[in-house]
C-alpha positions in Angstrom: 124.5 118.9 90.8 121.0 120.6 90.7 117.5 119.1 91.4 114.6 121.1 89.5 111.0 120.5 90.0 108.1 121.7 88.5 104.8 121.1 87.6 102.2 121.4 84.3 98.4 121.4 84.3 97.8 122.9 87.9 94.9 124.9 86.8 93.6 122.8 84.0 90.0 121.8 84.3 91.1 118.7 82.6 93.4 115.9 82.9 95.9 115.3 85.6 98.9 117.3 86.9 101.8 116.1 86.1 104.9 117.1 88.5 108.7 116.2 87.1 111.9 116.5 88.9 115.5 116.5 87.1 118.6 116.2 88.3 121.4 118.3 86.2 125.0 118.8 86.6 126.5 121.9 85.5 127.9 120.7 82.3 124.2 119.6 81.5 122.7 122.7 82.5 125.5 125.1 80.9 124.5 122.5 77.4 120.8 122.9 77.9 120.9 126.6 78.1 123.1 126.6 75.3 120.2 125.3 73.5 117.7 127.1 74.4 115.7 125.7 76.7 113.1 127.7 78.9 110.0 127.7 80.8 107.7 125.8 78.4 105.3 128.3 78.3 107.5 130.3 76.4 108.1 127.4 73.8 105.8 126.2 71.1 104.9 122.4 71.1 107.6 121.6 68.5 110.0 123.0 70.1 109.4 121.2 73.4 109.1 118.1 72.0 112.9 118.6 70.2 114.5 119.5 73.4 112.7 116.5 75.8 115.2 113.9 74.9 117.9 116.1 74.8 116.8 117.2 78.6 117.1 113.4 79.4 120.3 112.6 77.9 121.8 115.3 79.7 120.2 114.3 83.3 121.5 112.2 85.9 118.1 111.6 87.1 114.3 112.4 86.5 111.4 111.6 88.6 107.9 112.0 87.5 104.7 111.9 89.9 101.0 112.6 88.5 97.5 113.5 90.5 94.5 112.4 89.0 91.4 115.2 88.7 89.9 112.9 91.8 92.9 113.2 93.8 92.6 117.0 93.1 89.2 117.2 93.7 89.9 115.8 97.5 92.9 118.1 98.2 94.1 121.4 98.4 95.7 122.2 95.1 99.3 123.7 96.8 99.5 121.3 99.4 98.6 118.4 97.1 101.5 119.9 94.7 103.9 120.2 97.4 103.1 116.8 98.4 104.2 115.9 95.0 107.2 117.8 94.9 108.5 115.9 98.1 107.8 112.8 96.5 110.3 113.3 93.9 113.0 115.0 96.0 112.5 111.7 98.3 113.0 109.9 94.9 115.7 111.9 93.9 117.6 112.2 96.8 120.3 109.5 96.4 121.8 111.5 93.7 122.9 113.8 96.5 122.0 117.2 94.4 123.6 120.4 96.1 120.8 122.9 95.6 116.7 121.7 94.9 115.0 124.6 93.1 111.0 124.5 93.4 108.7 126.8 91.7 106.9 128.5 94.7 103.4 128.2 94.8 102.3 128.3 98.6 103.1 127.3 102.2 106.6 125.9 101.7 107.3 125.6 105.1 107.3 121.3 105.1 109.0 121.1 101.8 112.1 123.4 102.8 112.1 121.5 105.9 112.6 117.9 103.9 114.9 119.7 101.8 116.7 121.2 104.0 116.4 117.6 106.5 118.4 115.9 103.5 121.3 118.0 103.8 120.7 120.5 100.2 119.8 123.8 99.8 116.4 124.9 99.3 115.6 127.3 96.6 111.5 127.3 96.4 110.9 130.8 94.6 108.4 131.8 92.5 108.9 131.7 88.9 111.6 129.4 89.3 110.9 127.5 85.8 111.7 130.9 84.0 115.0 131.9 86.2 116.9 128.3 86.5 117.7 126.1 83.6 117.1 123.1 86.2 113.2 123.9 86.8 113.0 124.9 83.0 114.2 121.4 81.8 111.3 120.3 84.8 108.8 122.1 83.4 109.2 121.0 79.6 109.4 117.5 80.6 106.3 117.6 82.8 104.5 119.5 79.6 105.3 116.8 77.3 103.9 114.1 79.4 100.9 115.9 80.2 100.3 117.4 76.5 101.1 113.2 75.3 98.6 112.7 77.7 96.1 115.4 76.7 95.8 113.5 73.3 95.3 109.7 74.4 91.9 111.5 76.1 90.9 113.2 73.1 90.7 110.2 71.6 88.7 108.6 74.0 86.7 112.1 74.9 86.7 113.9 71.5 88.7 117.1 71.4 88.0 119.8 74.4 90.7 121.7 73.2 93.7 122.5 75.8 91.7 121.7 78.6 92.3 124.9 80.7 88.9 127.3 81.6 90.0 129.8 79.6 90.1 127.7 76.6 86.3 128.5 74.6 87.0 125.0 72.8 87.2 123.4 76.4 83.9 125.6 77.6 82.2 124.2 74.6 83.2 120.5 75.1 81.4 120.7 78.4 78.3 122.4 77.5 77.7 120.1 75.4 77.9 117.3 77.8 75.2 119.0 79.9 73.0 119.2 77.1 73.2 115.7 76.4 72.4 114.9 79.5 75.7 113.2 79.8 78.0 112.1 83.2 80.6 114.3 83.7 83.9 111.7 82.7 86.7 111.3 85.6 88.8 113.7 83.3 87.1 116.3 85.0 88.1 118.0 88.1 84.6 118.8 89.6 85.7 121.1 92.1 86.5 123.2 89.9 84.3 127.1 90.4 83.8 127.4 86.4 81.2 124.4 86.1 79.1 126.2 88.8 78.6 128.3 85.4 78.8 126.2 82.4 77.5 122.9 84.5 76.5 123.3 87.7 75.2 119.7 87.8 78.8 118.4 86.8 79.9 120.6 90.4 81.3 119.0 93.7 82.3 121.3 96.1 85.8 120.5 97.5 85.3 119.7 101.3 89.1 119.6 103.1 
């Protein structure tokens, strides 16, 4: 058995990240790719949502761990996410998985050293959600938590569109904020460079 992890909404300015870990066997993964499953960026919504239960009825285990834009805004962003990713291979690790493929995104050092401390095999590469079926199931789970979560704050928020900088629906949603003179909501990860732009009174610079 496998362990996949990876993550959605690292470098949205809004929401949380959202980290999932799945455990696969190879029957599950041979089925899974059999179906199409991929990175979810290369997916449309739809399609992600179809293939999220079938992910889970083919896992022998899933972990899920989320930082808040606060906890964000008080970390750095690769350590924070590695700090995630050990949290579900700690999780995960009674299932006993044989290899624990991570998407790379930094100093790697401490989480090869826990994986490597349980007895598995560490694969933490980059692009690992596009080249193992294991971090691809991962990263479409983690999607459709976040993107279920994404709506429940739209509701509350209005609609900021995707909530990622490069979104001009998102740029707008917090322009208009500043011009009413608004607080900047706890949706918002204030560390973030853009608002030094777009709303500079909305900025905290991150102090580690």
């Amino acid at each position: 058995m496998n362990l996949g992890i990876d993550e959605a909404g690292r470098g949205c300015l809004i929401g949380p990240m959202i980290v999932a870990g799945i455990v696969l066997d190879e029957k599950g993964r041979e089925e899974l790719k059999e179906l199409g499953v991929k990175d979810s960026k290369r997916l449309t919504r739809k399609r992600r949502e179809e293939l999220f239960n079938a992910i889970i009825e083919r896992s022998k285990g899933i972990a899920v761990a989320k930082a808040e834009p606060l906890e964000i805004d008080s970390n750095n962003l690769n350590a924070l996410t590695y700090r995630k990713v050990s949290e579900i291979i700690s999780s995960l690790s009674w299932l006993n998985p044989k290899i624990v493929t991570v998407d790379k995104v930094g100093k790697e050092t401490e989480v090869i050293e826990l994986i490597e401390r349980l007895g598995f095999v560490a694969n933490v590469v980059h692009k690992a959600d596009e080249l193992f079926i294991e971090a691809s199931s991962a990263s479409i789970i983690a999607k459709v938590i976040r993107d279920n979560i994404i709506e429940r704050l739209k509701l509350k928020y209005g609609d900021f569109g995707s909530g990622y900088p490069s979104d001009p629906k998102t740029i707008r949603w917090v322009k208009d904020l500043v011009s009413k003179g608004e607080e900047p909501p706890n949706i918002i990860r204030k560390s973030w460079k853009l608002l030094q732009k777009y709303a500079p009174s909305f900025y905290v610079e991150k102090v580690i």
